[in-house]
Short mmCIF file of the C-alpha atoms (twelve columns), coordinates in Angstrom:
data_MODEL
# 
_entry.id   MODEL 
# 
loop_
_atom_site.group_PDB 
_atom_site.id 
_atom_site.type_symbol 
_atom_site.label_atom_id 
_atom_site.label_alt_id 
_atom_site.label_comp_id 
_atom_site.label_asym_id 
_atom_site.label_seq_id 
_atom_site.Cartn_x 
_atom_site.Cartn_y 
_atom_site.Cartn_z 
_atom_site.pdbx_PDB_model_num 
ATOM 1   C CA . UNK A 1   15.141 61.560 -20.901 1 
ATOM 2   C CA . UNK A 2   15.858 62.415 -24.494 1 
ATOM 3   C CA . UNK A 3   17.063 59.717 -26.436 1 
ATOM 4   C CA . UNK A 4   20.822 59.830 -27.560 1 
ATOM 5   C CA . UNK A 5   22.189 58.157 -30.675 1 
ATOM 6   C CA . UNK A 6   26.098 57.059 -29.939 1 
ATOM 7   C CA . UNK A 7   28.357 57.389 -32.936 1 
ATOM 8   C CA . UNK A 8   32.068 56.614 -32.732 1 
ATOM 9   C CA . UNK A 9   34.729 54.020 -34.379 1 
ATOM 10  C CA . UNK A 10  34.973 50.478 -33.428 1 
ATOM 11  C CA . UNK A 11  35.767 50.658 -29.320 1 
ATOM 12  C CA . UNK A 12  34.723 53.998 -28.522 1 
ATOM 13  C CA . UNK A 13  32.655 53.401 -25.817 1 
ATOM 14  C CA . UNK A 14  29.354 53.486 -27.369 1 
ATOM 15  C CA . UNK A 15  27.446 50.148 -25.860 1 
ATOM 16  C CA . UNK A 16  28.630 50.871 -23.267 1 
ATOM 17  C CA . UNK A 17  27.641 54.047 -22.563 1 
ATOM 18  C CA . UNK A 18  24.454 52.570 -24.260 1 
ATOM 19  C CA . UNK A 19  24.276 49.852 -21.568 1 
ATOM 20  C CA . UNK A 20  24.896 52.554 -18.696 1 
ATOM 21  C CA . UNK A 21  22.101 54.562 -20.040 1 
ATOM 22  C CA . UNK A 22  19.714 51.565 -19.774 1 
ATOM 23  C CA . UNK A 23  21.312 50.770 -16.191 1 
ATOM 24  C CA . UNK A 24  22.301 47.544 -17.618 1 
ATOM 25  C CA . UNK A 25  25.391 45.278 -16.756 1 
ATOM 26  C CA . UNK A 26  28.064 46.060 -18.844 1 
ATOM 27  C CA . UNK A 27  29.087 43.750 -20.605 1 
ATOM 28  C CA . UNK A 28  31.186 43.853 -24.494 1 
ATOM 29  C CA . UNK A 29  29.634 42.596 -27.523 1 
ATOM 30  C CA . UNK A 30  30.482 43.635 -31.079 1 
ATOM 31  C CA . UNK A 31  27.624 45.659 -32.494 1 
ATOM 32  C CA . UNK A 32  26.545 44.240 -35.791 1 
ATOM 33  C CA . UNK A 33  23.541 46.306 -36.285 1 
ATOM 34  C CA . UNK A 34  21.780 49.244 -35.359 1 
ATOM 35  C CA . UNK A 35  20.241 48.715 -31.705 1 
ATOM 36  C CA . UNK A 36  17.573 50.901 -30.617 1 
ATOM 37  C CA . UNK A 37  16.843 50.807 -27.003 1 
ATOM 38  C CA . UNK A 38  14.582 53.175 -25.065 1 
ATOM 39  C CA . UNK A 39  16.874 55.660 -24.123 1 
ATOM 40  C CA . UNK A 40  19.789 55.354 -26.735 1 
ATOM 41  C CA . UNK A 41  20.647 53.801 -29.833 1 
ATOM 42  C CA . UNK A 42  23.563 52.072 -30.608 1 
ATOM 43  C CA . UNK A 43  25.652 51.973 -33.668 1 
ATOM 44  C CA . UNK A 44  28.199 49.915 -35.183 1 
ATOM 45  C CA . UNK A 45  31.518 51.365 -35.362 1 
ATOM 46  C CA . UNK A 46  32.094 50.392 -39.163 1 
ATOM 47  C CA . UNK A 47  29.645 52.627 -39.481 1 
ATOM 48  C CA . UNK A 48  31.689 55.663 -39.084 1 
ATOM 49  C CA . UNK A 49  34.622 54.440 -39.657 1 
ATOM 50  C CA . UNK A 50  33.378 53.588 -43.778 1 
ATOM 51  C CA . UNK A 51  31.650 56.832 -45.506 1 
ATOM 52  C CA . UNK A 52  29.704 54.631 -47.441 1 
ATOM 53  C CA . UNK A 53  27.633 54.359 -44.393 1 
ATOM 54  C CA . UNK A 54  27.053 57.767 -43.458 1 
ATOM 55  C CA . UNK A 55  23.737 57.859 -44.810 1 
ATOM 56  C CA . UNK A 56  22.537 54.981 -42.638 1 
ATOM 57  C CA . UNK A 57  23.819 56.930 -39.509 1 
ATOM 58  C CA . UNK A 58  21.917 59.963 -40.895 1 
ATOM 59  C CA . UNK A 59  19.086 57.938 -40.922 1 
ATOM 60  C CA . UNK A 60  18.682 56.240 -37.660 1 
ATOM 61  C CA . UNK A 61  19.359 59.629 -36.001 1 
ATOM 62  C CA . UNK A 62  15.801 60.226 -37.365 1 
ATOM 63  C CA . UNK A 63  14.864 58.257 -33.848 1 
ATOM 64  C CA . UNK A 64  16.899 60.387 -31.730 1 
ATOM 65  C CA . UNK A 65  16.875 63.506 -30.124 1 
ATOM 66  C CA . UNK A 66  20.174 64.239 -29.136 1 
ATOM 67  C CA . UNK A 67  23.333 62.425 -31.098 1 
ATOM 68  C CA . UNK A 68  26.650 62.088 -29.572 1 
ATOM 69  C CA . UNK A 69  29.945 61.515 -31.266 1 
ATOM 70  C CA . UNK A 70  32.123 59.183 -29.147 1 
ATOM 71  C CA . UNK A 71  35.407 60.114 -29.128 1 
ATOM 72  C CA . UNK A 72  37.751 57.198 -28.095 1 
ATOM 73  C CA . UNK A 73  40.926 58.821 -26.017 1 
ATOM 74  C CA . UNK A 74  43.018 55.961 -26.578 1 
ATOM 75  C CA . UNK A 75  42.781 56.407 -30.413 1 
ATOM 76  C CA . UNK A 76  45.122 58.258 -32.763 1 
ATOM 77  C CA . UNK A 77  42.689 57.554 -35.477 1 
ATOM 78  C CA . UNK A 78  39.778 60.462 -35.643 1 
ATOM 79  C CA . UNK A 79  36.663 59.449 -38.076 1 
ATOM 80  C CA . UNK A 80  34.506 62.681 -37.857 1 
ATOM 81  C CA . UNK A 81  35.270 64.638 -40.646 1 
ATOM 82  C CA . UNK A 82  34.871 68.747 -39.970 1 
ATOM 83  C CA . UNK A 83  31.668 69.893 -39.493 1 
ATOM 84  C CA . UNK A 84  30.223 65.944 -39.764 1 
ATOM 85  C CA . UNK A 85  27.345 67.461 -37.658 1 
ATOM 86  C CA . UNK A 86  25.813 69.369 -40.372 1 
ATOM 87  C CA . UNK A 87  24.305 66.111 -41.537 1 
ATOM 88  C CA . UNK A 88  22.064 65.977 -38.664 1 
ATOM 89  C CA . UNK A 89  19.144 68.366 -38.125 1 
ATOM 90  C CA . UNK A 90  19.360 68.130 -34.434 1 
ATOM 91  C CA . UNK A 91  21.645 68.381 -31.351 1 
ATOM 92  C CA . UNK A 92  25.111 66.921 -31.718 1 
ATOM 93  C CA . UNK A 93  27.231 66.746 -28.361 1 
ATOM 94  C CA . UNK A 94  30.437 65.183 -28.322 1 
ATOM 95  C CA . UNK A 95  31.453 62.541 -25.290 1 
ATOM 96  C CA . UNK A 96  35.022 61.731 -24.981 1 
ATOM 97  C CA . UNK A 97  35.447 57.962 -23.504 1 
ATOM 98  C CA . UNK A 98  37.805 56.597 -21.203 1 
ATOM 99  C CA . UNK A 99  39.328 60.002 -19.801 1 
ATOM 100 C CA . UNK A 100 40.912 57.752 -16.784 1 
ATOM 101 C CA . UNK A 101 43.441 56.788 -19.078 1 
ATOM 102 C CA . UNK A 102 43.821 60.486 -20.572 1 
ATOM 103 C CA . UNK A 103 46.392 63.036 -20.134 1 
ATOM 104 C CA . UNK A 104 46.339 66.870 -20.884 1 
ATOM 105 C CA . UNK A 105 47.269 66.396 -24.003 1 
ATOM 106 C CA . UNK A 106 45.326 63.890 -25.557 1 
ATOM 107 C CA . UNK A 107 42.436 65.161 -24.146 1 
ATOM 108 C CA . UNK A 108 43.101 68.479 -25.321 1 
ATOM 109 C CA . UNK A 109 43.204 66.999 -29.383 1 
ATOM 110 C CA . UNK A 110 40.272 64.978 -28.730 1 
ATOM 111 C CA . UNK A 111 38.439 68.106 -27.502 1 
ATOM 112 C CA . UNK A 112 39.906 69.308 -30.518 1 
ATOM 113 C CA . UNK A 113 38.750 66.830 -32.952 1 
ATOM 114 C CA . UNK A 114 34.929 66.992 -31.659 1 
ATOM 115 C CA . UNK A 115 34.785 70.850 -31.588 1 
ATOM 116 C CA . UNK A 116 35.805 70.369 -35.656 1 
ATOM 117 C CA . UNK A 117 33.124 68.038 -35.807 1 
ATOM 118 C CA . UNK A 118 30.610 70.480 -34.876 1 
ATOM 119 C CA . UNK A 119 29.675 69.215 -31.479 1 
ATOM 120 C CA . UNK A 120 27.969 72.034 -29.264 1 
ATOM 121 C CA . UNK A 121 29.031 70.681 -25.568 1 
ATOM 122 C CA . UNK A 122 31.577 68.082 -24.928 1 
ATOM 123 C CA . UNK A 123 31.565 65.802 -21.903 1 
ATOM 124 C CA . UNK A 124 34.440 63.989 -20.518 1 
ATOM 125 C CA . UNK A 125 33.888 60.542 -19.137 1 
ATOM 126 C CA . UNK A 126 34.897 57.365 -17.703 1 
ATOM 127 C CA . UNK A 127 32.509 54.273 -17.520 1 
ATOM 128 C CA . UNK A 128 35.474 52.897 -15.315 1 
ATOM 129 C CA . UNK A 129 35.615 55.533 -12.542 1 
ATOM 130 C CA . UNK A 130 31.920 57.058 -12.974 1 
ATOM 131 C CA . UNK A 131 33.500 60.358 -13.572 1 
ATOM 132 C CA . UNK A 132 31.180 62.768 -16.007 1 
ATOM 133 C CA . UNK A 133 28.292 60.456 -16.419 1 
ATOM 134 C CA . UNK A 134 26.287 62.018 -13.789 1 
ATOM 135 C CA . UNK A 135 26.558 65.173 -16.016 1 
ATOM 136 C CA . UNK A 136 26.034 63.864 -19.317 1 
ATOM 137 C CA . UNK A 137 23.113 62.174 -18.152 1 
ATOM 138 C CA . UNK A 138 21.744 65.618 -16.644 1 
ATOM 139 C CA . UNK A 139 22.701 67.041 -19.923 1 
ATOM 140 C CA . UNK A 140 20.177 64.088 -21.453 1 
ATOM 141 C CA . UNK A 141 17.422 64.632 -18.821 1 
ATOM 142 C CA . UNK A 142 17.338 68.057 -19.755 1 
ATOM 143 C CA . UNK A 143 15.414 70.150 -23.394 1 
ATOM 144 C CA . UNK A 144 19.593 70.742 -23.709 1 
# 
């Protein structure tokens, strides 16, 4: 499997997608650092959410071969400026979280938002009902 780097706000999903990856329990704990596992890495949320730290996202995506921009559907707020994927020299797919509590709409903007962003395939999912990880994780198992 290729290994992802999650990027997203505070909440978006990204340990545990992270933790699903790794066919850990899920369980919530506020990511302080940069966590690289074997088949992800997680970040912390400040991390996009403050440009100061853009760099440092740039450069643990150096690790990666695939980064993901988490999209949070229960968020108003969007953090990935247009065309944020230009900063990364590899493939940027964007995964919108929690689409069980979506509705047309929202998901529509948030499709929105990520296609701005620069990100090449989007994937819908829910860590709650299962639905779309089988295909992200096809996506990840895959030379994209």
């Amino acid at each position: 499997m290729r290994r992802v780097i999650f990027i997203g706000q505070t909440g978006s999903g990204k340990t545990t997608l992270s933790q699903w990856l790794q066919k850990k329990d899920i369980s919530y704990h506020k990511t302080q650092q940069v966590y690289y596992l074997d088949e992800s890495i997680d970040t912390p949320g400040e991390f996009m959410e403050n440009q100061f730290y853009y760099n440092a996202l740039v450069s643990a995506s150096i690790e990666a071969e695939v980064v993901a921009f988490v999209q949070d559907i229960t968020s108003a707020q969007n953090y990935f400026p247009p065309y944020f994927s230009s900063r990364f020299n590899k493939e940027v797919i964007g995964v919108i979280s929690k689409v069980d509590l979506a509705d047309q709409q929202t998901l529509a903007k948030a499709r929105e938002l990520l296609e701005l962003a620069g990100a090449s395939k989007i994937f819908e999912v829910s860590t709650i009902t299962g639905f779309g990880l089988d295909e992200l994780k096809k996506h990840l198992s895959t030379n994209g």
